[in-house]
C-alpha positions as CSV (number, residue, x, y, z in Angstrom):
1,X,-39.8,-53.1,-155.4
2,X,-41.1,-50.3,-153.2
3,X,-38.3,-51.4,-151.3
4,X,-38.7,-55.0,-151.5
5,X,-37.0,-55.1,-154.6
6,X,-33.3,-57.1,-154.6
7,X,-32.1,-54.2,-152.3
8,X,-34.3,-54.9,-149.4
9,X,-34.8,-58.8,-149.6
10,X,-31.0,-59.0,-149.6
11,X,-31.2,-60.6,-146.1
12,X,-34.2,-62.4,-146.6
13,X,-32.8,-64.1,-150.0
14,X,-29.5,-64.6,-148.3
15,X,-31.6,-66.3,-145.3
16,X,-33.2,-68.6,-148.0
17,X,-30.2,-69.2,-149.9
18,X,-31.6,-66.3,-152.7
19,X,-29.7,-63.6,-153.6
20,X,-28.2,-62.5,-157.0
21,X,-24.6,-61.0,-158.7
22,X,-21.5,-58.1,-159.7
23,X,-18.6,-58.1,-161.5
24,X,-15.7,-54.8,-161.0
25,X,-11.7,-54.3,-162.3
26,X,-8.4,-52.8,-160.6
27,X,-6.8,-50.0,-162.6
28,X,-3.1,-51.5,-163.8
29,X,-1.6,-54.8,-163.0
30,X,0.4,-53.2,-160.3
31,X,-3.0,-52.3,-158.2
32,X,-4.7,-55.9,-159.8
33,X,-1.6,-58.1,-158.3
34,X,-0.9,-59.1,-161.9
35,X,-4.5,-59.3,-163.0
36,X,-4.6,-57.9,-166.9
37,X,-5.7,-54.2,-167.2
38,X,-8.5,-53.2,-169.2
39,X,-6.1,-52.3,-171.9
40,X,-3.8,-55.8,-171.5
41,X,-5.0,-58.3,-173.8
42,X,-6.1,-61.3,-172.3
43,X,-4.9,-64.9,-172.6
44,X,-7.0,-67.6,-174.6
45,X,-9.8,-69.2,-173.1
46,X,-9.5,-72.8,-172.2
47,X,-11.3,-73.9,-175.0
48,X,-9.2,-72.0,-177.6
49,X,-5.9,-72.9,-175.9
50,X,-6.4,-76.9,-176.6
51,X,-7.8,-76.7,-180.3
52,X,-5.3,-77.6,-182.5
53,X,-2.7,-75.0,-184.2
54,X,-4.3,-74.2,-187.7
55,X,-0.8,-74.3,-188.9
56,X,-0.9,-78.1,-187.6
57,X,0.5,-81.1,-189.9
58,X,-2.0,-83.8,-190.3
59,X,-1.6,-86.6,-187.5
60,X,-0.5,-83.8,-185.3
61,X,-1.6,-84.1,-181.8
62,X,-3.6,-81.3,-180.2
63,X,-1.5,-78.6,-177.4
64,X,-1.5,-80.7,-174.4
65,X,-3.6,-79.7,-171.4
66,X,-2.3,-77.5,-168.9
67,X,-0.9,-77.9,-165.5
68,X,-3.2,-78.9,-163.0
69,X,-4.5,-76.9,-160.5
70,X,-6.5,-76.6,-157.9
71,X,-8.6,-73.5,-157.1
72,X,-9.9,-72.2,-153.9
73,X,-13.4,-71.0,-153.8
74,X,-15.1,-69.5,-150.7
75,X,-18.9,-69.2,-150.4
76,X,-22.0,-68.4,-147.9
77,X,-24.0,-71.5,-147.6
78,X,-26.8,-72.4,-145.2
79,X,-25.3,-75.6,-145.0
80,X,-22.1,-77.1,-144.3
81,X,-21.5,-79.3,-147.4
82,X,-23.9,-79.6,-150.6
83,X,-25.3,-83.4,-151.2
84,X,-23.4,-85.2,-153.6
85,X,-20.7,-82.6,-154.4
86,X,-18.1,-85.1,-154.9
87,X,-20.6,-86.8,-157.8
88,X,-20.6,-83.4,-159.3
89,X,-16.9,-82.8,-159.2
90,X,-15.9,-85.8,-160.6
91,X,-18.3,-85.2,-163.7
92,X,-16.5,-81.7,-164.1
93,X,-13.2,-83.5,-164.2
94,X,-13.9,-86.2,-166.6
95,X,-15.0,-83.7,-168.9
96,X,-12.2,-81.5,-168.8
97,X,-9.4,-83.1,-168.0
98,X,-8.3,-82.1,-171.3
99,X,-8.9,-78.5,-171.4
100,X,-9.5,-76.7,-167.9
101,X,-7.7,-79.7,-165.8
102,X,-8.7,-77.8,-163.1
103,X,-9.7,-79.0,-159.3
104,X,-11.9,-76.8,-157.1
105,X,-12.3,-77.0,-153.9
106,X,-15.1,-75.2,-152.7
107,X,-15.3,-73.7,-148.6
108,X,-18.4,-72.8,-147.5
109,X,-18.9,-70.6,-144.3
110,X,-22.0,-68.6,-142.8
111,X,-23.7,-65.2,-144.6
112,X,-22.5,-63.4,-141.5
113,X,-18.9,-65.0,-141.4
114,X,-17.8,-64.6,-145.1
115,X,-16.9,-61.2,-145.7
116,X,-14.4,-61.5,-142.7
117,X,-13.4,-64.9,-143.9
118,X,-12.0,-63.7,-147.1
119,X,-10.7,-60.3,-146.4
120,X,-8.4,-62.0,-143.2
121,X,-7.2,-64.8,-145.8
122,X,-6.4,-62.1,-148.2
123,X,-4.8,-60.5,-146.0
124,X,-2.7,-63.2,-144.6
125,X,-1.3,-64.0,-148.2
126,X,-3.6,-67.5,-148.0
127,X,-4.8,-69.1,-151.0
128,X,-8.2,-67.6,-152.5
129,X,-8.6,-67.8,-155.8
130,X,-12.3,-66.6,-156.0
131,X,-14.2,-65.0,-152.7
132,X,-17.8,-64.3,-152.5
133,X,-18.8,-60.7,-152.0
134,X,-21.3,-58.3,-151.8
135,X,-22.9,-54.8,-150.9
136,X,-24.0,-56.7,-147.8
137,X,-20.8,-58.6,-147.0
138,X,-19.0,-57.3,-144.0
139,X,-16.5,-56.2,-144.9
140,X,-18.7,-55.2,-148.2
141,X,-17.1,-55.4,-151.5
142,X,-16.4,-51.4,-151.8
143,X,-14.2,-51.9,-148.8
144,X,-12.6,-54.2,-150.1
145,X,-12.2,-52.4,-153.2
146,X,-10.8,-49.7,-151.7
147,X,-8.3,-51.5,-149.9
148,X,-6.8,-52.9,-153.8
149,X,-7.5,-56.3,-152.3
150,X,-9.9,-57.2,-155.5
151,X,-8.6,-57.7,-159.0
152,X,-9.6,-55.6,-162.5
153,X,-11.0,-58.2,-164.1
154,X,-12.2,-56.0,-167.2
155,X,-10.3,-57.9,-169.8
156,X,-12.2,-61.1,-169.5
157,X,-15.6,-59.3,-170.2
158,X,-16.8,-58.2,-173.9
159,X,-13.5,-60.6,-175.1
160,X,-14.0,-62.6,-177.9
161,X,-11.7,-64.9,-176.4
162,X,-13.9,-65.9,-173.7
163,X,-17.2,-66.2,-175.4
164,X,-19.0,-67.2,-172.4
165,X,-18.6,-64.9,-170.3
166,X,-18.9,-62.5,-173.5
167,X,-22.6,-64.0,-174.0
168,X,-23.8,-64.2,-170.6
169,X,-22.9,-60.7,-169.2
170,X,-23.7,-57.6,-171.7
171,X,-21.5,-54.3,-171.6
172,X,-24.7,-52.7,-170.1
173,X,-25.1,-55.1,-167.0
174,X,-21.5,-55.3,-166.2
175,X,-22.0,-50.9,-166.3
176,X,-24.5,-51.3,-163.8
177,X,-22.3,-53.7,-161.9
178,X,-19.1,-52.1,-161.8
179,X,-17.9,-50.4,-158.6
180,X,-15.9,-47.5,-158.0
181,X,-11.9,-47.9,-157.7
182,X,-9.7,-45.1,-154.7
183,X,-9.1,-43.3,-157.9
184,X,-12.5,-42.4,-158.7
185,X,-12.9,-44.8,-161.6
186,X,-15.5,-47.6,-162.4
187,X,-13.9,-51.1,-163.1
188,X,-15.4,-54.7,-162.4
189,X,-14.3,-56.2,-159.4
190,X,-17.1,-58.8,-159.2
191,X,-19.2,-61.5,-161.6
192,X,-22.4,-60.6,-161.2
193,X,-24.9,-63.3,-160.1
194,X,-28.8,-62.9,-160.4
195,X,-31.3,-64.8,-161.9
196,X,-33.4,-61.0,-162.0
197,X,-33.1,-57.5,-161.2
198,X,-35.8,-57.6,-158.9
199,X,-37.0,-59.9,-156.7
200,X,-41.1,-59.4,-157.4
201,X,-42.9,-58.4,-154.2
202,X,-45.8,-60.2,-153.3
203,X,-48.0,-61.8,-150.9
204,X,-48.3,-65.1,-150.3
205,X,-51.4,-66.3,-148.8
206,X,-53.3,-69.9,-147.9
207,X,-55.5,-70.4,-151.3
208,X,-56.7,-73.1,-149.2
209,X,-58.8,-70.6,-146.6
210,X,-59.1,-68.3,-149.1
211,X,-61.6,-71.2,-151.3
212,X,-63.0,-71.9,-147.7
213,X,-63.9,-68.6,-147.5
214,X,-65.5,-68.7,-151.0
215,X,-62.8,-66.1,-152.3
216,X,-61.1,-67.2,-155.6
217,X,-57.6,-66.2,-156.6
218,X,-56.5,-63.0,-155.6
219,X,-55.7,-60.5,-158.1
220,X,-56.6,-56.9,-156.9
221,X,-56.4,-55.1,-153.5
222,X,-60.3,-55.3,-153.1
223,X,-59.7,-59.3,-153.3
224,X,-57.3,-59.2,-150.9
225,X,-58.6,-57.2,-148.2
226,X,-61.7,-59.3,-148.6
227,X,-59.9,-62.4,-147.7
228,X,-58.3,-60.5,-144.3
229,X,-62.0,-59.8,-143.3
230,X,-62.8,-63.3,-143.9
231,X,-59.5,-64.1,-141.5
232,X,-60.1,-61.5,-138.9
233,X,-64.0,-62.9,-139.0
234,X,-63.6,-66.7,-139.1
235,X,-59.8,-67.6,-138.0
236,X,-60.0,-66.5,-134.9
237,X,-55.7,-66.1,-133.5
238,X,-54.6,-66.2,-136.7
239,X,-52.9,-63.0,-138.4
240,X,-54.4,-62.0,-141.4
241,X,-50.7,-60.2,-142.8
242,X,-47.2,-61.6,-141.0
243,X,-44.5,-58.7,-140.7
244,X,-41.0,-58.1,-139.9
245,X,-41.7,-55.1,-137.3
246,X,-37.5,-55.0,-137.9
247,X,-37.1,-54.3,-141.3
248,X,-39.2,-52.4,-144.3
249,X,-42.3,-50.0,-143.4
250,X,-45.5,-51.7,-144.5
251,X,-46.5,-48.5,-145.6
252,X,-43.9,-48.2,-148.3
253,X,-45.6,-52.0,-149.3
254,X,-49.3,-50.8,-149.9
255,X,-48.2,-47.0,-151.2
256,X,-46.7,-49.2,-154.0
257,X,-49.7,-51.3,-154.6
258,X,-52.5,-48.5,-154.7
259,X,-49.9,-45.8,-156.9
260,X,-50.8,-45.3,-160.4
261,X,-48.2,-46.5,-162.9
262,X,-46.4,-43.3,-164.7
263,X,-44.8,-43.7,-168.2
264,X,-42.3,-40.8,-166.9
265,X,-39.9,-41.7,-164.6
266,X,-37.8,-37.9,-163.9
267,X,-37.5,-39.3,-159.9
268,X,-36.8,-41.7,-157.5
269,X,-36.8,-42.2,-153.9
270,X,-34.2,-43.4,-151.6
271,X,-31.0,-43.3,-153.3
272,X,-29.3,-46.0,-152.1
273,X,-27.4,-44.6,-149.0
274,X,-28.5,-41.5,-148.5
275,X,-31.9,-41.4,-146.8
276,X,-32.5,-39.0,-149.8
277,X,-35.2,-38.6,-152.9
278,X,-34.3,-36.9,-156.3
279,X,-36.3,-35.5,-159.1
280,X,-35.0,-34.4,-162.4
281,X,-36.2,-30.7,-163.6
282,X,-37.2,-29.5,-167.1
283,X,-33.8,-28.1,-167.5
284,X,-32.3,-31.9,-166.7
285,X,-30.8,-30.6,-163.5
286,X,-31.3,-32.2,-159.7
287,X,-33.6,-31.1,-157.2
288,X,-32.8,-33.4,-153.8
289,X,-36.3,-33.1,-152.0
290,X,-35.8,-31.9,-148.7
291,X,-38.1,-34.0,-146.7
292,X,-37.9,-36.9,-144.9
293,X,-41.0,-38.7,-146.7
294,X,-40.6,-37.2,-150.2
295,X,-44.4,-36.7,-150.9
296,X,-45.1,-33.9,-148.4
297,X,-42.1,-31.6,-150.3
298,X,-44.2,-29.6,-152.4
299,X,-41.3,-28.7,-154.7
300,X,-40.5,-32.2,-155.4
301,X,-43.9,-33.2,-156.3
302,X,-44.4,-30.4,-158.5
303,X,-42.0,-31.7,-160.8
304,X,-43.3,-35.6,-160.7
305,X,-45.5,-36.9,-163.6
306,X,-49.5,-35.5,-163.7
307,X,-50.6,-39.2,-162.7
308,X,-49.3,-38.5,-159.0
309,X,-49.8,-35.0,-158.2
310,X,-53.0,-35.3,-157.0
311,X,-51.9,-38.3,-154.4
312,X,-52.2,-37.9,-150.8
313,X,-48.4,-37.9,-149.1
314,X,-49.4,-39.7,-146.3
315,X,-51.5,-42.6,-148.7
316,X,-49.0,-45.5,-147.4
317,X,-49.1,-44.0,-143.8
318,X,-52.8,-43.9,-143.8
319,X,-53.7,-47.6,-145.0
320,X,-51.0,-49.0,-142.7
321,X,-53.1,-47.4,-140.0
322,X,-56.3,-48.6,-141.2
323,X,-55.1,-52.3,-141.5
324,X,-53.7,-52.5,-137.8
325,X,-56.6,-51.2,-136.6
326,X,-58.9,-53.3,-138.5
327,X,-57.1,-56.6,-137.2
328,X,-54.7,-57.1,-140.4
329,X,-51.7,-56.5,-138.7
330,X,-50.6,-58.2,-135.3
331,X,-50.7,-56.1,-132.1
332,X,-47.0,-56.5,-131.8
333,X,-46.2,-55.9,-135.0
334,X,-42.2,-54.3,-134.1
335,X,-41.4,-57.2,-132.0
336,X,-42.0,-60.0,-134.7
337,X,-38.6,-61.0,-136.0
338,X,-39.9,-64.3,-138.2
339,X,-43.0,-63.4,-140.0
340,X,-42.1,-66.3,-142.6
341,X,-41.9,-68.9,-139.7
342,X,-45.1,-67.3,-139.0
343,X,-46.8,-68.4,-142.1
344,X,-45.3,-71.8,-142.6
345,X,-46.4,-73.2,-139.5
346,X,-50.4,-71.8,-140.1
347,X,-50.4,-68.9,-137.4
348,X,-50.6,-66.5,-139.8
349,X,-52.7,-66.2,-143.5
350,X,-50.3,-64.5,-145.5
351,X,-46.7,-63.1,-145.9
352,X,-44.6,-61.1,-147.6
353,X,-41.9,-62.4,-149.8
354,X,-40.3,-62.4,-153.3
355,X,-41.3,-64.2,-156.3
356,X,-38.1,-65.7,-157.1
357,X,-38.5,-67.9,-154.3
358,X,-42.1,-69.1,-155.4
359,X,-41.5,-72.7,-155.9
360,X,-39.4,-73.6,-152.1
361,X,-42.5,-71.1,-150.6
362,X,-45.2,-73.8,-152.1
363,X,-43.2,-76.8,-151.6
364,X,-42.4,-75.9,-147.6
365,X,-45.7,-75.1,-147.1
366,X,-47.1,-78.1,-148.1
367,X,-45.0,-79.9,-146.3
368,X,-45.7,-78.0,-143.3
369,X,-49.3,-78.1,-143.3
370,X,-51.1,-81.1,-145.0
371,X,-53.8,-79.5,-147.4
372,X,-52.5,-76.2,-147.4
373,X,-52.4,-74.4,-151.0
374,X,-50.0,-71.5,-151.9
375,X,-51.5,-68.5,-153.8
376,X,-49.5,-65.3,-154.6
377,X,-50.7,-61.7,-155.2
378,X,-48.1,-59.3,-156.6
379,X,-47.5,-56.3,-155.2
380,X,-46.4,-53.8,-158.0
381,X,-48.9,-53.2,-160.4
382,X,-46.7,-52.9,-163.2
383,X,-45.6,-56.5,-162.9
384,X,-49.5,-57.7,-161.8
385,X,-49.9,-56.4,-165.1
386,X,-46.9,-57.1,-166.9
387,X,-46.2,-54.0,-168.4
388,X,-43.3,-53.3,-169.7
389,X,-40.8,-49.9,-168.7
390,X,-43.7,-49.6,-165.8
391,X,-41.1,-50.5,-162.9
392,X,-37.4,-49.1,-162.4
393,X,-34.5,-51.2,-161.9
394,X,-30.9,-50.3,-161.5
395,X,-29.7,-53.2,-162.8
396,X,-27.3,-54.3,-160.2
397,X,-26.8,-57.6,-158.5
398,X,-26.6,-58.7,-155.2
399,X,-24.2,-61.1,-155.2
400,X,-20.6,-61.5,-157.1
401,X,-17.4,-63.8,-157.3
402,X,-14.5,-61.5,-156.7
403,X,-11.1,-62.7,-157.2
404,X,-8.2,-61.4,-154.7
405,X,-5.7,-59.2,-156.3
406,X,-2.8,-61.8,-154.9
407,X,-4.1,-64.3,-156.5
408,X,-1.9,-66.5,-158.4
409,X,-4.5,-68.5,-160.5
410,X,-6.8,-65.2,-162.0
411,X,-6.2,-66.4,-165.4
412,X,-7.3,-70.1,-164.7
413,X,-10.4,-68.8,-162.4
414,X,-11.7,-67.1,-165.4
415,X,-11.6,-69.4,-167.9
416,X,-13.3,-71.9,-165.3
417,X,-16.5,-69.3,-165.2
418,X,-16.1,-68.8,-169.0
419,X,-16.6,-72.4,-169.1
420,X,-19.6,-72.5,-167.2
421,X,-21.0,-70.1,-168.9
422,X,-20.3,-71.3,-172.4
423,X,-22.8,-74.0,-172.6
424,X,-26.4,-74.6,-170.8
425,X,-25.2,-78.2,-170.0
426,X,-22.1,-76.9,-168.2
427,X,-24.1,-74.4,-166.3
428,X,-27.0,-76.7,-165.3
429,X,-24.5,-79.6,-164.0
430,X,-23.6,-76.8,-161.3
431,X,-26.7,-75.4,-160.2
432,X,-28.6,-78.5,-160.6
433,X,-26.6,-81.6,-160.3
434,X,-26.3,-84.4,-162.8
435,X,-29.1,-84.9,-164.8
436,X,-30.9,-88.0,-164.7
437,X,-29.9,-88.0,-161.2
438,X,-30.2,-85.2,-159.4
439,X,-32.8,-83.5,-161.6
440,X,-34.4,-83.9,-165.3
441,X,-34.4,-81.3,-168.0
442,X,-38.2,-80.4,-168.8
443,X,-37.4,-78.1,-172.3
444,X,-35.0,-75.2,-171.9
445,X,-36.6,-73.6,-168.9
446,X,-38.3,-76.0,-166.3
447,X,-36.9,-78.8,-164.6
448,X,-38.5,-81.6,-162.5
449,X,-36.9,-83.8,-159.2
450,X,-36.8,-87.6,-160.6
451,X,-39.6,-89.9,-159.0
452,X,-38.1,-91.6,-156.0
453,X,-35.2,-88.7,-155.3
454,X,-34.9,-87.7,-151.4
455,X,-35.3,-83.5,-151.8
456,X,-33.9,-83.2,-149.1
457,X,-31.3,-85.4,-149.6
458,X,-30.6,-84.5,-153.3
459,X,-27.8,-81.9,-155.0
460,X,-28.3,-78.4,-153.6
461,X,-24.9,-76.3,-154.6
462,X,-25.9,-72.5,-153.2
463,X,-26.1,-71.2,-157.5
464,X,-26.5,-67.4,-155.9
465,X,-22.7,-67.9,-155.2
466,X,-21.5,-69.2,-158.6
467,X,-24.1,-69.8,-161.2
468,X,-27.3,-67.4,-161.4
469,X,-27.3,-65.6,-164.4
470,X,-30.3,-63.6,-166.2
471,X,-29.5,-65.8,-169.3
472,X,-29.7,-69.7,-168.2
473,X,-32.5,-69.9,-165.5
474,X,-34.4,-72.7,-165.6
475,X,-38.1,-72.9,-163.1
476,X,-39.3,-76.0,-160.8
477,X,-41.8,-77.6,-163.4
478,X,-44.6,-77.2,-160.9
479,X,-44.0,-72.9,-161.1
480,X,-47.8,-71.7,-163.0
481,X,-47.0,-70.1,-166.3
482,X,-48.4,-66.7,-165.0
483,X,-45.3,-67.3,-162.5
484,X,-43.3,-68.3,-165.1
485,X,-43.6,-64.8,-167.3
486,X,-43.4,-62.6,-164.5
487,X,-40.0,-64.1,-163.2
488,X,-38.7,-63.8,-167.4
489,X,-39.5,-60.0,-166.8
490,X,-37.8,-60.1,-163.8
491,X,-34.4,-61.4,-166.0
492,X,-35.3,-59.1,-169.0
493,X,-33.4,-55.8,-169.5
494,X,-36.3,-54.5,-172.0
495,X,-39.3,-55.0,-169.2
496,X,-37.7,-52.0,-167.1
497,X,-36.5,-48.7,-167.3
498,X,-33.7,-47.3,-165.9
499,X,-33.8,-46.1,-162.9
500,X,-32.0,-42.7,-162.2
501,X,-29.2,-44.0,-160.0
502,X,-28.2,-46.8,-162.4
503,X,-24.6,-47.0,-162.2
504,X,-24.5,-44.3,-159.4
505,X,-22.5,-45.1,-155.6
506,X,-22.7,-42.6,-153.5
507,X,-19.3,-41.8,-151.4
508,X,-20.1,-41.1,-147.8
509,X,-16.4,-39.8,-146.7
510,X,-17.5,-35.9,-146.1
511,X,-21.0,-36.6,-144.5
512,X,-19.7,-40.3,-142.7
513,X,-21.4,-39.5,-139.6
514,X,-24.4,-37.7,-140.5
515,X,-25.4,-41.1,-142.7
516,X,-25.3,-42.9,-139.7
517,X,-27.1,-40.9,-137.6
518,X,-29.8,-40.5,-140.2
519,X,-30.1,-44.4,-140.1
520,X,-31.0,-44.2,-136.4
521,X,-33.4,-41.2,-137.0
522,X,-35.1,-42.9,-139.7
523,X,-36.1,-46.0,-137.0
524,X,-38.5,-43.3,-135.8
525,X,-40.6,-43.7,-139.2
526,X,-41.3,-47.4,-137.6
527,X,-44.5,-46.8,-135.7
528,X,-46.2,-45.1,-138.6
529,X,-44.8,-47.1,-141.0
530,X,-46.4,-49.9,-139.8
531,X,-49.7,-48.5,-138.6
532,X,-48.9,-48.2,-134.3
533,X,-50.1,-44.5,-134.5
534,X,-52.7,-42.6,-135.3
535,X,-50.5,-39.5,-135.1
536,X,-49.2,-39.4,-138.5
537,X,-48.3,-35.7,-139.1
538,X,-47.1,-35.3,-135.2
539,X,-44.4,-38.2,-136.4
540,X,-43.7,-37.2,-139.6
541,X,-42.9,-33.4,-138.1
542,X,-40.6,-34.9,-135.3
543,X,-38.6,-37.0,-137.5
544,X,-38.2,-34.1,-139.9
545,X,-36.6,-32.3,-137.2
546,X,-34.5,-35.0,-135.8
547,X,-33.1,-35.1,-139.2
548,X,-32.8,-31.7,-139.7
549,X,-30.4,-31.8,-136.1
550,X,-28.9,-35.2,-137.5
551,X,-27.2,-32.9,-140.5
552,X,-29.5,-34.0,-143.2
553,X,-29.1,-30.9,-144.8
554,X,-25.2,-31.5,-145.7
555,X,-26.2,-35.0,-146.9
556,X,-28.8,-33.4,-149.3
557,X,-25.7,-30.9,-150.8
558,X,-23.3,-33.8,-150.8
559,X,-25.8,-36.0,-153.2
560,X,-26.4,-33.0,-155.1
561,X,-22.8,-32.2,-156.2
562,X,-22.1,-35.9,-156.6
563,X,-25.0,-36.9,-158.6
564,X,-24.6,-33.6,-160.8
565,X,-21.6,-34.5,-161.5
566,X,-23.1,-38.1,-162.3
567,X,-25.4,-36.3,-164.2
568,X,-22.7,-34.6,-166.8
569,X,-21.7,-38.2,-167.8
570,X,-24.9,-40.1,-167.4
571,X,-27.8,-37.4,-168.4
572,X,-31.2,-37.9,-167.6
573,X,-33.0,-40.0,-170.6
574,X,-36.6,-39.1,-170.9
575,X,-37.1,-42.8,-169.5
């Protein structure tokens, strides 16, 4: 997603309760606090370890169920409790009091409290038998990874013995969601939770003032900049496009929506963490570009596909421009912080969001503003047009249940997730309640809120923390069908390729404080970026050499002897 793919709507979908999920190992049971290694066979799943004993004479009773426990979880939740959890619970019990016999108890804390949460309660010897972690997590989870406070849970995944977890996460996603161990090998130390791997840029806009203005849906960049006029004309104090002056450049936004698709895909820019673009050559070897916007390196660009050597570099820069000045864009652009509040209480036209979050977008704006109408345009052309192997993922979540390394319960923590992922009903009385109750089953993959039931009062368990998987999603009934497909892409392996980096983590030890100084250079991108400026070039020249002083150069030559060596393992694929 230009960069408003998983990546950079982490703190948006963590601010909306959205985000998605990672699974990683320790190396031996020594480093895993008892955990099984990858090469330690694991114990029977719940289910197989109350079936009867084949060897069994008739009458024979089944094993009985285990010991009880009782199983700490800790979560991020925008709330402080979830409706009706008890309800929930006590279902869970009743059904597997016989199996599992398993309690949970589940502590919920803030997004910006929960990485420090867990890691002091590790580290204190307290009771957590599965923590909530993540690339944006502070600590993160490679910290904690490297500190051996996570478990190796390897052996639970591609194990016939727990069949769940074997159906709902493939050997390829749990590649892509593996994380680097202190001795330089990739384990899991997380389950993964997404519902995609992407969140699907688009722009949300009124449909209401858009029929007002006799302009139909949206479905090209003509359409929509013909609806701003019609803003900027008739709405007078209303902004046409709300933006976060904080976060992502709009430019990066419309270079994506006016860039031809490519069937090749030898390059990508940004690699996470490095403020750095790549490009494979003919020979399959790296060339780093050496520019701080990618486009103006005419080495790089001379080995990207024919369809965008003839692009102008500065293309995103340039329309960014063009839209302030034309009134799109509010004057204060960098000081707006809540572009979304922005658009949900009717000061502004349009925003921009995910698609994963269509169906709370429609149903908060409705309620915000009687007669209001959501419509959606969708930013990357290739999922506009729903073509498949047009847009690149790396296949990685955002959001994963770790469990500590001290933990004394691993064994009973994983078959509880095997469990829940072993049967749609199981699943769906987690993320959605009881049914009948809390929510009603419309097929396999919509679901509707019973006539009567309070939404705001009604179940609403966090699933990002515990249930989201690419495999059981399930939409609000009132999501379009066009809505519908694009958010199965989203879930679908086979719609992308893969990105370069899949499966790559870049180690910042030898160039740790010329990473973070690039971070502040790269601020200086913001007034261009977002159209302040008409001096484009001037900018582009000054952060180039602000880099260049920041030690970009040493950066660029630590990427290029890690990913080369990346490269000898993971060669490039012709995708």
């Amino acid at each position: 997603m230009t960069r408003i793919t998983r990546k950079s709507t982490a703190l948006a979908i963590a601010l909306l309760l959205l985000l998605s999920v990672m699974a990683a190992c320790s190396k031996n049971e020594k480093e895993s606090g008892g955990s099984p290694s990858a090469s330690t066979p694991a114990s029977p799943s719940a289910s197989e370890a109350t079936k009867p004993s084949e060897s069994s004479e008739p009458g024979e009773s089944a094993k009985a169920p285990p010991e009880e426990v009782t199983l700490e979880f800790y979560m991020p939740s925008g709330t402080a409790d979830v409706n009706d959890l008890q309800a929930v619970l006590d279902r869970f019990y009743a059904d597997t009091k016989d199996t599992l016999n398993t309690k949970l108890k589940f502590n919920f804390t803030t997004f910006d409290n929960i990485g420090q949460q867990v890691s002091l309660k590790i580290a204190g010897g307290e009771q957590v038998d599965s923590a909530f972690v993540a690339q944006w997590t502070a600590p993160n989870i490679n910290q904690m990874i490297a500190k051996n406070q996570l478990a190796n849970l390897d052996s639970y995944f591609n194990n016939d013995q727990y069949p769940g977890l074997k159906k709902a996460f493939t050997p390829e996603y749990l590649k892509n969601n593996s994380f680097i161990d202190a001795n330089g090998e990739s384990h899991i130390y997380g389950i993964p939770f997404t519902h995609g791997f992407d969140g699907g840029g688009v722009i949300y806009y009124r449909q209401d003032l858009a029929e007002k203005h006799g302009i139909s849906e949206i479905k090209s960049v003509e359409d929509l900049t013909k609806y701003y006029d019609a803003i900027v004309t008739n709405e007078k104090g209303m902004v046409p496009l709300s933006w976060n002056g904080s976060q992502d450049l709009i430019s990066d936004v419309l270079w994506t929506m006016v860039t031809p698709l490519t069937t090749k895909h030898n390059f990508e820019t940004y690699v996470a963490g490095t403020n750095s673009s790549i490009a494979i050559k003919p020979d399959g070897s790296l060339y780093v570009a050496k520019t701080v916007n990618p486009w103006s390196d005419p080495e790089f660009m001379a080995l990207l596909p024919d369809e965008l050597k003839s692009v102008d570099p500065l293309a995103g820069f340039k329309m960014a421009r063009e839209w302030y000045k034309k009134g799109y864009l509010e004057k204060d652009i960098l000081a707006q912080k809540d572009p979304d509040g922005q658009f949900m209480s009717g000061k502004a036209a349009s925003v921009v969001r995910t698609l994963d979050i269509y169906p709370s977008q429609k149903q908060q704006l409705e309620t915000a503003i009687p007669g209001a109408k959501l419509g959606y345009f969708i930013i990357n052309p290739g999922y506009l047009t729903g073509t498949p192997k047009a847009v690149g993922s790396d296949f990685k979540a955002w959001n994963f249940a770790a469990i500590p390394s001290n933990s004394k319960n691993i064994e009973r923590t994983m078959q509880f997730f095997d469990w829940l992922f072993s049967d749609l009903n199981n699943h769906d009385l987690f993320e959605f309640g009881i049914e009948g109750k809390h929510w009603t089953a419309e097929g396999d993959s919509k679901y509707s809120i019973p006539a009567g039931v309070d939404a705001a009062a009604n179940y609403n368990f966090p699933g990002f923390t515990l249930t989201w998987n690419p495999t059981m999603v399930r939409y609000d009934g009132n999501t379009p069908d066009d809505v519908v497909t694009t958010l199965n892409n989203l879930g679908d392996t086979n719609f992308f390729f893969k990105k370069l980096s899949a499966g790559f983590n870049f180690v910042t030890d030898n160039v740790k404080n010329e990473t973070a100084k690039l971070n502040d250079v790269k601020s200086l991108l913001r007034t261009i970026g977002d159209g302040v400026t008409d001096d484009i070039e001037g900018t582009l020249a000054k952060v180039q050499k602000e880099f260049d002083k920041a030690g970009y150069e040493k950066v660029r030559q630590e990427l290029e002897k890690q990913f080369s060596e990346f490269l000898k393992t993971n060669p490039y694929e012709g995708q």
